[in-house]
C-alpha positions as CSV (number, residue, x, y, z in Angstrom):
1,X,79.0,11.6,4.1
2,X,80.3,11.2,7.7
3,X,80.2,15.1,8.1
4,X,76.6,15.2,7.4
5,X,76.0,12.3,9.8
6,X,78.0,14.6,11.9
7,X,75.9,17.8,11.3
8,X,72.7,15.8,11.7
9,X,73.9,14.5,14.8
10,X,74.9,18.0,15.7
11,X,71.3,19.5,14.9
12,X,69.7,15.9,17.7
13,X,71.9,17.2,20.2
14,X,71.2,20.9,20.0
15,X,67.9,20.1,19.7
16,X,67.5,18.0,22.9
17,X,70.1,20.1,24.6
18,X,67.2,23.3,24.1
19,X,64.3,21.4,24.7
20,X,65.9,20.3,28.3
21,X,66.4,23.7,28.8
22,X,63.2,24.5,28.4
23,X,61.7,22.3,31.2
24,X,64.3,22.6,33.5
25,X,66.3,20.0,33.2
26,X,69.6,19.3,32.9
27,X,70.9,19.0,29.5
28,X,73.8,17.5,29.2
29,X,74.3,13.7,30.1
30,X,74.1,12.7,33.7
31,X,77.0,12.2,36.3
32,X,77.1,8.9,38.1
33,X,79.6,10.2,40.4
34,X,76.5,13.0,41.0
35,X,74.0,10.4,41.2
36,X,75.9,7.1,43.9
37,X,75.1,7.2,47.5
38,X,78.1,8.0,49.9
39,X,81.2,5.2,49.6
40,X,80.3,2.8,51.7
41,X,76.2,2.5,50.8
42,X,76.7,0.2,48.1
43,X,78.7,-3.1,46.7
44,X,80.7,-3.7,43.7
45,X,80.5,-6.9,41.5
46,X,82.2,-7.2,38.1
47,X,79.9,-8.3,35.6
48,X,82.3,-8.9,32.8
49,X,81.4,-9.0,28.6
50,X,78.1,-8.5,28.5
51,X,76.1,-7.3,25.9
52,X,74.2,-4.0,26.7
53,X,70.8,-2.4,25.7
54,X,71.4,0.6,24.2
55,X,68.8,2.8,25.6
56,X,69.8,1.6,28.7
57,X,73.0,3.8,28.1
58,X,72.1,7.2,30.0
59,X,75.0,9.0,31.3
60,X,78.9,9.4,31.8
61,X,80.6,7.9,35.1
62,X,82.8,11.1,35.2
63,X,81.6,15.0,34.9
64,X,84.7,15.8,32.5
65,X,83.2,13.3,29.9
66,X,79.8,14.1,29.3
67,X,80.2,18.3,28.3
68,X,80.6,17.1,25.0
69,X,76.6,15.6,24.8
70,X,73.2,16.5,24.8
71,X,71.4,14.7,27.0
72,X,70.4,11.9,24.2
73,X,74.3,11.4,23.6
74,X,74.0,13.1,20.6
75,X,77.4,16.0,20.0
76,X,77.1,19.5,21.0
77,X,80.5,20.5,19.5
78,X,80.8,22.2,16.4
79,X,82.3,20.3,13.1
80,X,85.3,22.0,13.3
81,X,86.6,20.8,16.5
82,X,88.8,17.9,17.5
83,X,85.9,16.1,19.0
84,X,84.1,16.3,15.9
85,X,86.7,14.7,14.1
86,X,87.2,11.8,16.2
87,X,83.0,11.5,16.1
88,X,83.6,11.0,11.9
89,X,86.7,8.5,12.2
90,X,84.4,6.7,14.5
91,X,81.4,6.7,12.0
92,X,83.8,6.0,9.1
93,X,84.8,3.3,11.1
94,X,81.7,1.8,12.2
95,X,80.4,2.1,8.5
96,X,83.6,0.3,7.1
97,X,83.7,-2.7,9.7
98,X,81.5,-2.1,12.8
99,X,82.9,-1.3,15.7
100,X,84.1,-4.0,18.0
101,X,85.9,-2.6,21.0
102,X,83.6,-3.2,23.9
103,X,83.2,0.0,26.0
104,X,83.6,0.3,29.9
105,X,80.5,0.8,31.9
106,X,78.7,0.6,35.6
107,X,75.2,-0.4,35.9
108,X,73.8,1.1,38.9
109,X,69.9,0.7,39.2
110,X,69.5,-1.0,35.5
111,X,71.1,2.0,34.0
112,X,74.2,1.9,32.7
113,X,76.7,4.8,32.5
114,X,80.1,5.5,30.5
115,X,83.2,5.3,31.7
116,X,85.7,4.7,28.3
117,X,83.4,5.1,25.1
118,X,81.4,8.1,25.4
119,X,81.8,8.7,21.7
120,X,81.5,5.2,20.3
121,X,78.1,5.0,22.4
122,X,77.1,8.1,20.7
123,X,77.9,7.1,17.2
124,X,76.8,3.9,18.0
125,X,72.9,5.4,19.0
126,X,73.2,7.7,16.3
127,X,72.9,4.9,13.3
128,X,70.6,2.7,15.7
129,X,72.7,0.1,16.9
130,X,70.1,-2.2,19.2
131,X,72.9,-3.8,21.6
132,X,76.7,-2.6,22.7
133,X,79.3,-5.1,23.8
134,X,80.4,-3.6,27.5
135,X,82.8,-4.7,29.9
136,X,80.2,-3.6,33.3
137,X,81.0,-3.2,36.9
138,X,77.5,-3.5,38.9
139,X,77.0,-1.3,41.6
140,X,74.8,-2.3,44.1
141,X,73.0,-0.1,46.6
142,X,72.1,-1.5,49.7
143,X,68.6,-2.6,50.2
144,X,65.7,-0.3,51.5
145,X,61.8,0.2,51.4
146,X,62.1,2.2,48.5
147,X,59.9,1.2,45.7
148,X,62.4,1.5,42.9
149,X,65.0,-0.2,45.4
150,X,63.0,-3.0,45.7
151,X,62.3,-3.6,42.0
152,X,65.7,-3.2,41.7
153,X,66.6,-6.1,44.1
154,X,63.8,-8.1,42.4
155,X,65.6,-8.0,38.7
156,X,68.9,-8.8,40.6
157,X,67.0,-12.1,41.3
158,X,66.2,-12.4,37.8
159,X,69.0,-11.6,36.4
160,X,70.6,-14.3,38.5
161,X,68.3,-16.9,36.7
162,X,68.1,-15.2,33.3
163,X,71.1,-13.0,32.8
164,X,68.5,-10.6,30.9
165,X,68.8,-6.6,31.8
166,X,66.5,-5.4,28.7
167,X,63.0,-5.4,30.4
168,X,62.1,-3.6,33.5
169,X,58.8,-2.7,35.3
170,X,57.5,0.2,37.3
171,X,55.9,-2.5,39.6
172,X,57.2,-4.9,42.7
173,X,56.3,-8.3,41.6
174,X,56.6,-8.2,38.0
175,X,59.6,-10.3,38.1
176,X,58.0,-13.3,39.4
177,X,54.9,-13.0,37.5
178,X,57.4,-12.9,34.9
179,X,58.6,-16.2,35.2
180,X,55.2,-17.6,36.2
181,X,53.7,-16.0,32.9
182,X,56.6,-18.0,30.8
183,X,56.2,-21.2,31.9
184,X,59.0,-21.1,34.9
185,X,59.3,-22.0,38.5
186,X,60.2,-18.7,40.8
187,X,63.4,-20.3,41.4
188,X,64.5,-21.7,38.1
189,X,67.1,-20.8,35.1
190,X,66.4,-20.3,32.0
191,X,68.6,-22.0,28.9
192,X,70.3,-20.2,26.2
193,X,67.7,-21.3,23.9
194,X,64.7,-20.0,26.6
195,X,66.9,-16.9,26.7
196,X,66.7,-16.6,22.5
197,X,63.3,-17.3,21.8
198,X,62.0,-14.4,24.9
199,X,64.5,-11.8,23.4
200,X,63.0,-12.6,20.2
201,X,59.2,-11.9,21.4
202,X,60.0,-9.9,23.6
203,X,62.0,-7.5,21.0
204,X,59.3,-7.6,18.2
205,X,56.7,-7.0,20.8
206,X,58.2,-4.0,22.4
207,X,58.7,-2.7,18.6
208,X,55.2,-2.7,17.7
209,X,54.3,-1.1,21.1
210,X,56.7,1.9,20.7
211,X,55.6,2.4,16.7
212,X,51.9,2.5,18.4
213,X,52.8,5.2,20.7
214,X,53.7,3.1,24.2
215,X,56.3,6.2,24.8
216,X,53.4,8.5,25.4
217,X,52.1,6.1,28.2
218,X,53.9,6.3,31.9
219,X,54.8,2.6,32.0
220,X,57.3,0.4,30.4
221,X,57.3,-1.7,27.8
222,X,58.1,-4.8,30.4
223,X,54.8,-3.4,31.9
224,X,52.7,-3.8,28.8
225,X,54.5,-7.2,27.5
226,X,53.3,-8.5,31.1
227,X,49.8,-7.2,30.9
228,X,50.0,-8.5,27.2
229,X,51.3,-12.2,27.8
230,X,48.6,-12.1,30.6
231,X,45.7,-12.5,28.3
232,X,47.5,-13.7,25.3
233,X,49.6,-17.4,25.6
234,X,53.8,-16.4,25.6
235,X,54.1,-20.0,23.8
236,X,51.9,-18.9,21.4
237,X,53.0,-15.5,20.3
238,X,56.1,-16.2,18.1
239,X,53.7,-18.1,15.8
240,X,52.0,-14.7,15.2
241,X,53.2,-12.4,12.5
242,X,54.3,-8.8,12.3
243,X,50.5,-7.9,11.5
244,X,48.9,-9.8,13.5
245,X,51.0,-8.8,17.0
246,X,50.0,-5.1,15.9
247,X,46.6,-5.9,15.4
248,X,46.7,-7.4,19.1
249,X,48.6,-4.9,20.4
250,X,46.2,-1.7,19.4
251,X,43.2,-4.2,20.7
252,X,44.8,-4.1,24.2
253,X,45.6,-0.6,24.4
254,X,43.1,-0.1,27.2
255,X,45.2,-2.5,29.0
256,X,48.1,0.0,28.8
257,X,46.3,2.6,29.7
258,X,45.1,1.2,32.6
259,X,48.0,0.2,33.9
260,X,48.7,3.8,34.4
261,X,46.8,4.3,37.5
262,X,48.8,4.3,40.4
263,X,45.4,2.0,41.8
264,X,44.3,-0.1,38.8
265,X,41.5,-1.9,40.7
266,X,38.2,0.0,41.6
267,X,36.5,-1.9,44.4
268,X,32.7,-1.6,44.0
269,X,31.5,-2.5,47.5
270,X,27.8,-1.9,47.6
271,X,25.6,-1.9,43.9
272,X,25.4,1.3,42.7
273,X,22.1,3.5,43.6
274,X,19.5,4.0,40.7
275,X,20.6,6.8,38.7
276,X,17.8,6.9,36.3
277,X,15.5,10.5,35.4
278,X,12.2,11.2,36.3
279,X,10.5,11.0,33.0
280,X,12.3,8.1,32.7
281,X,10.7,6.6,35.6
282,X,7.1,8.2,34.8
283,X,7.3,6.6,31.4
284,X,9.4,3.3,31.2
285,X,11.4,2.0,28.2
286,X,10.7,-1.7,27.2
287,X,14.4,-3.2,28.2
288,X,16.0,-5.3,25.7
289,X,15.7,-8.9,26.1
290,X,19.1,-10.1,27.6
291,X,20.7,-13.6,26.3
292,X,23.1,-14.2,29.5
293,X,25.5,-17.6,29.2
294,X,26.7,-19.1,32.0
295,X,30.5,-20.7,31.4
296,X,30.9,-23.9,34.0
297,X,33.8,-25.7,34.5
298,X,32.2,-28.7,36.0
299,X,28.7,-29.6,36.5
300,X,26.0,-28.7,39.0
301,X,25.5,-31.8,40.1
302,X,29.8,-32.7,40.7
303,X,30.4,-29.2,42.1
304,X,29.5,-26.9,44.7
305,X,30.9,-23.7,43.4
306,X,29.1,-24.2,39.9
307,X,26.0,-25.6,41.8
308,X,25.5,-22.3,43.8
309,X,26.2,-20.9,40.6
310,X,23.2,-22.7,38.7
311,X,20.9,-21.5,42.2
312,X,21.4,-18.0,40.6
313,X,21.1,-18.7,37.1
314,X,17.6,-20.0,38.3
315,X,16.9,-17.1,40.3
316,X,17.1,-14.8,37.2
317,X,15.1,-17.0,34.9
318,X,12.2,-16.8,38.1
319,X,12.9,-12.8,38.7
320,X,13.0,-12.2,34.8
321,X,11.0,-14.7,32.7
322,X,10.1,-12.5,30.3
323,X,13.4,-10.3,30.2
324,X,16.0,-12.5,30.4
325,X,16.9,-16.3,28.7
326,X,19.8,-18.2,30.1
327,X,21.7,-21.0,28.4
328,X,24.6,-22.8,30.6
329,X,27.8,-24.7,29.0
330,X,29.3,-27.6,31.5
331,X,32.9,-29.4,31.8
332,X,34.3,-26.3,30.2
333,X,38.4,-26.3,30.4
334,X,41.4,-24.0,29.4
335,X,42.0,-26.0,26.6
336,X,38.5,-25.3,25.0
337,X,37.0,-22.4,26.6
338,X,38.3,-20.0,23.9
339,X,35.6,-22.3,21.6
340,X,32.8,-21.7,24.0
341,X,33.2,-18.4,24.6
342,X,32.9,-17.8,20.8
343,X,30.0,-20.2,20.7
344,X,28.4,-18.3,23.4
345,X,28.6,-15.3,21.2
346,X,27.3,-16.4,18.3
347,X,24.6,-18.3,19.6
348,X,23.4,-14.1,20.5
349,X,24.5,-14.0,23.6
350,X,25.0,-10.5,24.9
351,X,26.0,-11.3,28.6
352,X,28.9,-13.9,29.7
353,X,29.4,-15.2,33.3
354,X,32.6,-17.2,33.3
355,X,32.4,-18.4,36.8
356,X,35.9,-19.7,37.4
357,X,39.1,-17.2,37.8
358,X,40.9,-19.8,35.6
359,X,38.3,-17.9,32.6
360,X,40.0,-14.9,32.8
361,X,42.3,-14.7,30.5
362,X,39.7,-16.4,27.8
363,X,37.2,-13.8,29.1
364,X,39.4,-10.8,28.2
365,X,40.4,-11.8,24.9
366,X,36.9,-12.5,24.1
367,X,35.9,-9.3,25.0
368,X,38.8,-7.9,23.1
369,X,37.1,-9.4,19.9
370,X,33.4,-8.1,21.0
371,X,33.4,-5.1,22.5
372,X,29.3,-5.2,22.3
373,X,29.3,-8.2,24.9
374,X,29.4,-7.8,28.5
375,X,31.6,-10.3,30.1
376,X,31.7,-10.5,34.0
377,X,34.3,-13.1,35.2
378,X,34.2,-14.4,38.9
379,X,37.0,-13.6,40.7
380,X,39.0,-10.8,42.9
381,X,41.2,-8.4,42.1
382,X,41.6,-9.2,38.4
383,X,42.6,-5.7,36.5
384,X,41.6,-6.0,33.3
385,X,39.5,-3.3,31.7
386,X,37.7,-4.7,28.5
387,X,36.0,-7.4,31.8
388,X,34.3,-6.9,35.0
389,X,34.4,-9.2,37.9
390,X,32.5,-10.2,40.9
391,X,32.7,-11.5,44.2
392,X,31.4,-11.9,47.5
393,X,32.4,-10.5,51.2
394,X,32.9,-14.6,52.1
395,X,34.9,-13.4,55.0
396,X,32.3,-11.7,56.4
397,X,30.0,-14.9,56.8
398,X,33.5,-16.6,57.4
399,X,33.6,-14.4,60.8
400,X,30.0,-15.9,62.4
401,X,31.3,-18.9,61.3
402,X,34.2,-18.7,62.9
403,X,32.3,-17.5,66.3
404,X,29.9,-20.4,66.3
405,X,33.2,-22.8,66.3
406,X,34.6,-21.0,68.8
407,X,31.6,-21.3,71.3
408,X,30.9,-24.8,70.6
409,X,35.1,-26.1,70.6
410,X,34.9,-28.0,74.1
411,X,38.6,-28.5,73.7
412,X,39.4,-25.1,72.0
413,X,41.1,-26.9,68.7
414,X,39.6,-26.0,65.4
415,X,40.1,-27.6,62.1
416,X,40.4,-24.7,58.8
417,X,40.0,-26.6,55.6
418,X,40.9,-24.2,52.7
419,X,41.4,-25.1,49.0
420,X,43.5,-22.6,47.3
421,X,45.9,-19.9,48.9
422,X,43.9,-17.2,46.3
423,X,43.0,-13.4,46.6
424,X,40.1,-13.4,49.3
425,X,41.0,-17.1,50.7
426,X,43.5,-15.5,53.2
427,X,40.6,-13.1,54.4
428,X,38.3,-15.9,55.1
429,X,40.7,-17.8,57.1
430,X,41.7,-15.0,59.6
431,X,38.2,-13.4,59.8
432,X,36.7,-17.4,61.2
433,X,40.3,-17.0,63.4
434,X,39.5,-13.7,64.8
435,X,35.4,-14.7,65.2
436,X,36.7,-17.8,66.9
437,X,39.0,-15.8,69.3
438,X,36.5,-13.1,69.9
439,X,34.5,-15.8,71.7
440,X,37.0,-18.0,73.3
441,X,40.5,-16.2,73.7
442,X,41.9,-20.0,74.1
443,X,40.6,-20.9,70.4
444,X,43.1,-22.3,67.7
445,X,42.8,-23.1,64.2
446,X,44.7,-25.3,62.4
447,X,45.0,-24.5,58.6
448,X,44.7,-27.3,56.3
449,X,45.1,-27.1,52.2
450,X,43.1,-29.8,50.2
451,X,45.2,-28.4,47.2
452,X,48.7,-29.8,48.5
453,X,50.4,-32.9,46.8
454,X,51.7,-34.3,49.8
455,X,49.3,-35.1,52.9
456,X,46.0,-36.5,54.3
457,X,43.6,-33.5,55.7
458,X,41.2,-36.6,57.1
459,X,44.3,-38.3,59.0
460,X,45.5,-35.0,60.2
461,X,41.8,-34.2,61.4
462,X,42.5,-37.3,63.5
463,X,45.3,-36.5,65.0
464,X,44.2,-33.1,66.2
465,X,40.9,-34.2,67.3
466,X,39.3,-30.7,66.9
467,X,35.8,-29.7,68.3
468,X,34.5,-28.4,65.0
469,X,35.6,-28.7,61.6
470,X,35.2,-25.8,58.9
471,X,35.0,-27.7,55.8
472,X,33.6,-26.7,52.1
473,X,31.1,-23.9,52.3
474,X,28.2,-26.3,50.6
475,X,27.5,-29.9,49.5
476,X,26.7,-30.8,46.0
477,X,23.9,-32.9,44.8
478,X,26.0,-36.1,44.2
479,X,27.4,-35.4,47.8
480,X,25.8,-37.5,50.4
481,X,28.2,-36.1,52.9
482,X,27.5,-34.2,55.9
483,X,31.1,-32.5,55.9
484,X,30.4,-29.2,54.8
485,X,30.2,-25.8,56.7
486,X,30.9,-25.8,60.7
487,X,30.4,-29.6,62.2
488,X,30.7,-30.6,65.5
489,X,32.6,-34.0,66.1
490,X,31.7,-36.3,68.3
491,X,33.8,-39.6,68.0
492,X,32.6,-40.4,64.4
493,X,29.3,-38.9,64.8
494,X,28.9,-35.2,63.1
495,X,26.4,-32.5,63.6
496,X,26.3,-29.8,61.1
497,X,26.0,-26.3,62.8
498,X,26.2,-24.0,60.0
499,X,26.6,-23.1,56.6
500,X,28.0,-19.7,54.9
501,X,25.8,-19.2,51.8
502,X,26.6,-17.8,48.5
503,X,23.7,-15.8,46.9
504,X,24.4,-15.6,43.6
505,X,20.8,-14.9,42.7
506,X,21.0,-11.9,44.6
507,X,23.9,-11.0,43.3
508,X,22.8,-11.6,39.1
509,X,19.8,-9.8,39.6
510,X,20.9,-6.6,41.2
511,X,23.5,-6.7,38.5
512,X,21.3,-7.3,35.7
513,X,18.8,-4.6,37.0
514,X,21.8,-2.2,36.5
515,X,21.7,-2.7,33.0
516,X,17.8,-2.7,32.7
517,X,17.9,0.5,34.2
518,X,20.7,2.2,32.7
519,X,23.0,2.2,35.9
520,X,25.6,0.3,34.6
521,X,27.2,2.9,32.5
522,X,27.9,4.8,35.9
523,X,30.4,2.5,37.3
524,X,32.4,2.9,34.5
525,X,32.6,6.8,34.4
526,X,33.1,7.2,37.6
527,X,35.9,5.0,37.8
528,X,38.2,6.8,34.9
529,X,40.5,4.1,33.6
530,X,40.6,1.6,36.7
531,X,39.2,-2.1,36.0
532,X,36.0,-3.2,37.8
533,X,35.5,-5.6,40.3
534,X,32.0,-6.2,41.8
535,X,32.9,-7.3,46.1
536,X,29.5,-7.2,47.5
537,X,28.4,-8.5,51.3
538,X,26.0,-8.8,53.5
539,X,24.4,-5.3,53.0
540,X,23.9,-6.2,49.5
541,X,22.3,-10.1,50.6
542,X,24.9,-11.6,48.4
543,X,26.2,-13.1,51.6
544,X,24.5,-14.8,54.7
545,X,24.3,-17.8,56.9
546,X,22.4,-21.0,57.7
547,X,22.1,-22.1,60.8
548,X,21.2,-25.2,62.1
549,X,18.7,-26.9,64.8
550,X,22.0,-28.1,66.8
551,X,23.1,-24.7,67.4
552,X,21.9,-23.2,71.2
553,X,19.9,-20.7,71.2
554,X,22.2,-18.1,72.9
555,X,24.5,-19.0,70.0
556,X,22.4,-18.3,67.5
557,X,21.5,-14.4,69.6
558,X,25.1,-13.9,69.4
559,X,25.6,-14.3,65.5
560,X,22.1,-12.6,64.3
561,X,23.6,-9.6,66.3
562,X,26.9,-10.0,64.8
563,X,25.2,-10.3,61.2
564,X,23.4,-7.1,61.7
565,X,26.0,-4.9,63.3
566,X,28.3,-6.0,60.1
567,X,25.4,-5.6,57.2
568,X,25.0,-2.0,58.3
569,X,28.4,-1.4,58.5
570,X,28.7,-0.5,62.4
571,X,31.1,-3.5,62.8
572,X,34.2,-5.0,60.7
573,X,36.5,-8.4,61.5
574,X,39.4,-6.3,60.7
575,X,39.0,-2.8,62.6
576,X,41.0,-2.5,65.4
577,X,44.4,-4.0,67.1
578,X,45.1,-6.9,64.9
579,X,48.3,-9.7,65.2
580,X,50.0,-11.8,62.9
581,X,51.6,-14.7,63.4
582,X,54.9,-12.8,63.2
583,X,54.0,-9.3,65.2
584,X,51.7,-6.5,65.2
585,X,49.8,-5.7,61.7
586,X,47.6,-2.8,62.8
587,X,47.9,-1.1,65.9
588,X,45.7,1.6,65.7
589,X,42.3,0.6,67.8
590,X,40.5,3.1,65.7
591,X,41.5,2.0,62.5
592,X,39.9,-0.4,60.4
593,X,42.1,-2.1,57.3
594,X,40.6,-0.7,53.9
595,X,39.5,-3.4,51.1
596,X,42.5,-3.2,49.1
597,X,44.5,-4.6,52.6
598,X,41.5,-7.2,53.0
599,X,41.8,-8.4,49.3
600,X,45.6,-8.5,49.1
601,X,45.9,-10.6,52.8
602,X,49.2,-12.5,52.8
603,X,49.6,-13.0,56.3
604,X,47.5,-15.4,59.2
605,X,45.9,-14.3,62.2
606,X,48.0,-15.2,65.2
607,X,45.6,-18.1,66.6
608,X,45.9,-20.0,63.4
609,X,48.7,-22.5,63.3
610,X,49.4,-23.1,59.7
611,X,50.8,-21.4,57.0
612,X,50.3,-20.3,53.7
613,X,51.9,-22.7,51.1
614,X,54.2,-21.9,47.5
615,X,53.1,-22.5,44.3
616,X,55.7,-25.7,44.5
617,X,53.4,-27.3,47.1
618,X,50.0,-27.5,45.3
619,X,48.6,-30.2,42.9
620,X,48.7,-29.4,39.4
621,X,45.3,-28.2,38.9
622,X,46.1,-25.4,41.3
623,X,48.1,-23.8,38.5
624,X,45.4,-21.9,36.3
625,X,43.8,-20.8,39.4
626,X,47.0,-19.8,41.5
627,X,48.4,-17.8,38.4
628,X,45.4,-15.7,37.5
629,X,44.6,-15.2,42.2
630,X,47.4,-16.3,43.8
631,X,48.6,-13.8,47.1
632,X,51.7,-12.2,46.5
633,X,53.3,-13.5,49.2
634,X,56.2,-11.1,50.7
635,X,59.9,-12.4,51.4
636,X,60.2,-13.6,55.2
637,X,56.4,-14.1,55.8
């Protein structure tokens, strides 16, 4: 029997060997001593016993080893040879008893390459063998830009808190969404019992994605498990069974796929034009009558976000009385949105609006389970595919704003009250910096979090006596407070001066007019595989400005010509030379940053004296928000 394990191993080989011919490659195994940097360029650290992934198992350390091998590890000697002898004493062996002897290896970039066992390994992948006991010597390269280099360094991190080498991503920052996505602190190990239950999911997950074809996709199976556990709760997948995961897993596959593009994230900046025929036009279609749902999690009357929200649901039922029917559903949480979203469905509902970022993961899995419902879910740089999002410019608005402060701040200190350090939130807080500093160079503005556990933004407020305060964009109806947009302080005496609005009427109906008139389809062809998102401004009238009685008159000049030059895109906050609080971002005058740079901000301007806090600093009902938005802040910044 163990020479015609032999000869089918013989026939792998020779098969692999021919087909990496074929494409130029080389086919035998590869050569870490081909492969290291010069001495010098990288560290040694001995790793020990440790049990190794066998498809992590790639090459030989020495060229004299690996003639012997195809590529795959599979023999390329003939059964007559000494070689192929030892192979069947080795497969008798590992028949008989298993075999025990761990092999020598280094790991250098996650891969992991022979040094004694060349024949056990291939034996070893031959009959299947998931995991090989290895004593390993790491070699480390020394750190660069490098994108691989830097993943690299990232699961050395990992590995510090995990000892797990099995899963691996073709992304920077997958590590720590990782741990976020399971329950863990950046900085915290996991027990021997976390360790068995992930391997576990994590094992029977990566199964199901291979049997459904996840080796024809470019990404890893780390990649998908992330994008999977994303959308469906990690505590809750090892109560599913084998059936079930593979239901979910050929559900998500446009998830995969999307996370092919090198850009997953299509950025729609202005709505797109009327694409509809002529005959079309001459002779309109009745459009079907639209049920949209609104998913709140407070109230209008407790909460300004949802408030400005129920404006536009009300715009749309004025705009479309006769077209469209709206239904609303309050005090929605994590814990029972999955319900609603269900109930939203089956009360006919063919349009959701989950207007929190904390939806999102709800949103997607309901639109997993209808694909004939549109679900939009409010928030930035969310790419899933089965969902759309929206947003608004706010940083555009946030730049008068910051202008008007920066005329009327008598003593050139300015207050910054932000609530969550989120995708956007960053944006708003240097564009008010830079409008403050384009009219007064002297202008400061101290960054304050209401979001923090420690800390008391209205005794700090004392104790820098600012000239204007930037606080919530809007008041809610309950609110009889006065601190909201730009105020002047005067003593204990506050004038409002502004307010950045929110149009979320505008926004609803041009976006419901694209599915009226057939435009909706458009954005999705012409964006191949890349998720959605819906970042409209000021040329759309999604986003403006109130201003107030109190302000002068030359003020108000200034910021009506500032609102125009940006609405028809002559002007943006973030062309030209711009500073960090650490150095030079852009130094191109010519240049202005693109979107994706605006959306993904994770440093301050360098007038704003602040910073931008970890996810160990905020309250706990930062969490949901933080872990769907939260800035991937860099190392150093």
């Amino acid at each position: 029997m163990s020479l015609e394990d032999y000869c089918h191993a013989y026939k792998l080989g020779k098969r692999d060997y021919q087909t990496r011919m074929l494409r130029g490659e080389r086919p035998v195994l590869p050569v870490l001593d081909d492969i290291l940097p010069s001495k010098g360029s990288y560290s040694e650290e001995s790793l020990g016993l440790v049990q190794v992934p066998i498809d992590q198992i790639v090459g030989t350390k020495t060229w004299g080893r690996g003639n012997a091998f195809a590529g795959n590890f599979m023999p390329i000697l003939k059964d007559t040879s000494e070689f192929a002898a030892k192979w069947i004493a080795l497969s008798e062996s590992h028949l008989d008893e298993g075999i025990r002897d761990p092999i020598k290896a280094y790991e250098y970039m996650n891969k992991f390459y022979v040094e004694e066992g060349n024949k056990r390994v291939s034996v070893m992948k031959f009959f299947g063998v998931v995991l090989v006991p290895a004593i390993v010597t790491r070699l480390i390269p020394k750190p660069t830009e490098e994108k691989e280099n830097k993943i690299y360094y990232e699961f050395l991190d990992f590995y510090k808190l995990t000892s797990i080498n099995y899963i691996w991503f073709s992304h920077t920052g997958s590590f720590a969404k990782l741990q976020k996505a399971v329950g863990k602190g950046l900085e915290e190990e996991w027990s021997m019992e976390e360790r068995q239950e992930f391997s576990s999911i994590y094992t029977q997950f990566s199964k199901e994605f291979i049997a459904a074809g996840g080796k024809k996709l470019s990404i890893t199976p780390g990649d998908a498990f992330l994008s999977f556990i994303a959308v469906y709760d990690y505590q809750k997948l090892s109560e599913k069974s084998t059936s079930e995961l593979k239901k979910l897993i050929l559900k998500s596959w446009e998830e995969f796929k999307l996370l092919e593009e090198d850009e997953e994230i299509s950025l729609k900046m202005n709505p797109t034009p009327e694409k509809k025929p002529i005959l079309s036009r001459l002779l309109p279609l009745a459009s079907p009558k639209l049920k949209i749902a609104f998913v709140y999690e407070k109230t209008p009357s407790s909460s300004a976000w949802i408030y400005a929200h129920e404006l536009g649901k009300l715009h749309l039922e004025q705009t479309f009385p006769d077209e469209v029917s709206t239904i609303c559903y309050e005090n929605v949480t994590k814990d029972n949105v999955d319900a609603v979203l269900n109930q939203a469905v089956e009360a006919g509902c063919n349009i959701i609006f989950t207007t929190t970022p904390a939806f999102v993961q709800a949103s997607v899995k309901a639109a997993i389970e209808n694909p004939s419902v549109r679900i939009l879910n409010c928030s930035l740089n969310t790419s899933h595919r089965y969902i759309r999002t929206y947003y608004a410019r706010m940083h555009e608005a946030k730049f008068l704003m910051g202008a008007i402060a920066g005329a009327m701040a008598e003593n050139d200190r300015l207050v910054y009250i932000e609530d969550y350090p989120i995708y956007g939130a960053i944006a708003n807080i240097n564009a008010f910096a830079l409008g403050a500093r384009m009219v007064n160079p002297r202008a400061k503005v101290y960054l304050e979090w209401s979001s923090l556990k420690t800390g008391n933004i209205i005794e700090k407020i004392r104790e820098i006596d600012p000239s204007c305060v930037s606080g919530k964009d809007m008041g809610s109806p309950e609110e009889a407070t006065r601190f909201f947009g730009i105020y002047h302080r005067e003593g204990e005496q506050i004038r409002n001066l502004a307010m950045p609005l929110w149009h979320w009427g505008k926004f609803y109906e041009r976006l419901i007019r694209t599915i009226m008139d057939g435009t909706w389809k458009y954005d999705d062809s012409s964006s191949s595989k890349k998720a959605i998102n819906y970042w409209w401004g000021m040329s759309a009238g999604v986003v403006d400005i109130v201003c107030s009685e109190n302000l002068p008159i030359g003020t108000k000049r200034l910021v009506y010509l500032l609102k125009n030059t940006i609405s028809s895109g002559e002007f943006n906050p973030f062309a030209g030379v711009l500073y960090s609080q650490t150095g030079m971002i852009q130094g191109d005058p010519d240049r202005v940053l693109t979107p994706e740079e605006i959306v993904k901000m994770d440093w301050l301007a360098e007038n704003v004296v602040g910073s931008i806090p970890t996810d160990e600093e905020l309250k706990d009902r930062a969490k949901p928000v933080i872990l769907q938005q939260g800035v991937e802040k860099k190392k150093g910044l």
